[in-house]
N, C-alpha and C positions, 0 to 999 in steps of 0.2 A: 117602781110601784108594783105592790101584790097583784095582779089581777086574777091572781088563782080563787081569789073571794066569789068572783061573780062566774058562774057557770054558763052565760051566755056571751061570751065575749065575744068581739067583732076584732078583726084583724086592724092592725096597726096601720096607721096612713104613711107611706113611706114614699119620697121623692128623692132621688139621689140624679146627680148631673159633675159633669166636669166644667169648671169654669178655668178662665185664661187669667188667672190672676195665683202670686205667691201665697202660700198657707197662712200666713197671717196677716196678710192681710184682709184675709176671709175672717181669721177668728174676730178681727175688733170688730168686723161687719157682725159679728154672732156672741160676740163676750165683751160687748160693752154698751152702756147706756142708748150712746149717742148712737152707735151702728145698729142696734135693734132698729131705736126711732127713725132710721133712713130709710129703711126700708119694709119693717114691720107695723109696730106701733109704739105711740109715745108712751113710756116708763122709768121707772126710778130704777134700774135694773143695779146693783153690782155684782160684781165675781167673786162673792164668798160664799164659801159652803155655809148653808144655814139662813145666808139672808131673806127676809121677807121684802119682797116688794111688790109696787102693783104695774099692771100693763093699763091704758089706754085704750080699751075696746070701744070708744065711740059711744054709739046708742045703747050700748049693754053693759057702759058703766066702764068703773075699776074694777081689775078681774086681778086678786090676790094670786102672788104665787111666789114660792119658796124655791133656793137654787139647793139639788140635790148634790150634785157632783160636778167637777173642775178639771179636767186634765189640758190645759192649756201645751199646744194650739191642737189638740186631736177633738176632745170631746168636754160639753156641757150639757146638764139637763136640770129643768127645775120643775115642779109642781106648777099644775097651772087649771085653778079653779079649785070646784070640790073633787075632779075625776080624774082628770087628766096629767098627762107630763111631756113636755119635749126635749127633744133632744136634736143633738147637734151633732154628727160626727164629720170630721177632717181627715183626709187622706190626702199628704202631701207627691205630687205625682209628679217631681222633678219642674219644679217653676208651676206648675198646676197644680190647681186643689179641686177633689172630688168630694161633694158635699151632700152627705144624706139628714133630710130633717126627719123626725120620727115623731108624729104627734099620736098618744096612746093613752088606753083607760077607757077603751069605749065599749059599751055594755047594751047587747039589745032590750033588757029589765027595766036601764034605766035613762031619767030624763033629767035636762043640763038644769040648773038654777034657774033660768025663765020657762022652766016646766016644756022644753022640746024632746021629744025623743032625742034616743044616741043615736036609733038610727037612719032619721032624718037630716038631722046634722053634721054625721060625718060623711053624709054624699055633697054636703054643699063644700063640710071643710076641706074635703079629699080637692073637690077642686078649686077652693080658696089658695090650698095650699102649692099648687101645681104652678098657680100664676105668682104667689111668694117666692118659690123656687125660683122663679123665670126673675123677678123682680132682684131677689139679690144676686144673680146672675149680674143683670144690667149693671150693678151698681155696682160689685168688686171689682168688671173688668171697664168702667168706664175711666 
């Protein structure tokens, strides 16, 4: 994603951890339907470039988003909203997988579809995201 458009950019949300479990088993927890919805949210998700699908945001509806890129089992990213994009990256670390999530596109100018600031909401997602991290933790090495 360009973010060289918006001159007030806010730094990327960025969590990385090692967890106790093989690298693909991490990827289907992160590149595929069923492993999003275990531990992120319910969506139509698949692993092709190009696909549109939606996520499961609860109270804030269906949130549209497009898969950008596929490098199975290292890295995925897709579009997600009007602003944003995540990403997945995998570092296989000999039977461990080091997993950084990267959620970006955030803009202190501008505000989400339900009209919040960007930069209100990415102190709440920054820490949304910290207990997601911890969440697919639990879940690849349970």
């Amino acid at each position: 994603m360009d973010t060289s458009k918006h001159k007030n950019s806010l730094p990327d949300i960025r969590h990385t951890g090692v967890f106790k479990a093989p690298i693909q088993k991490v990827w289907e927890a992160v590149a595929t339907s069923e492993g999003l919805s275990a531990w992120f949210m319910p969506n139509d998700f698949e692993p092709v470039v190009g696909y549109e699908f939606h996520i499961n945001a609860g109270p804030y509806g269906m949130s549209p988003c497009k898969v950008k890129e596929i490098d199975p089992p290292r890295r995925l990213s897709f579009d997600w909203g009007k602003d944003w994009a995540l990403t997945f990256e995998l570092k296989d670390l000999d039977g461990q997988t080091e997993v950084t999530i990267i959620h970006s596109g955030w803009s202190e100018d501008m505000v989400t579809e339900f009209g919040q600031p960007h930069t209100q909401v990415r102190q709440v997602m920054d820490q949304g995201w910290a207990g997601l991290h911890r969440k697919l933790g639990s879940y690849v090495e349970g």
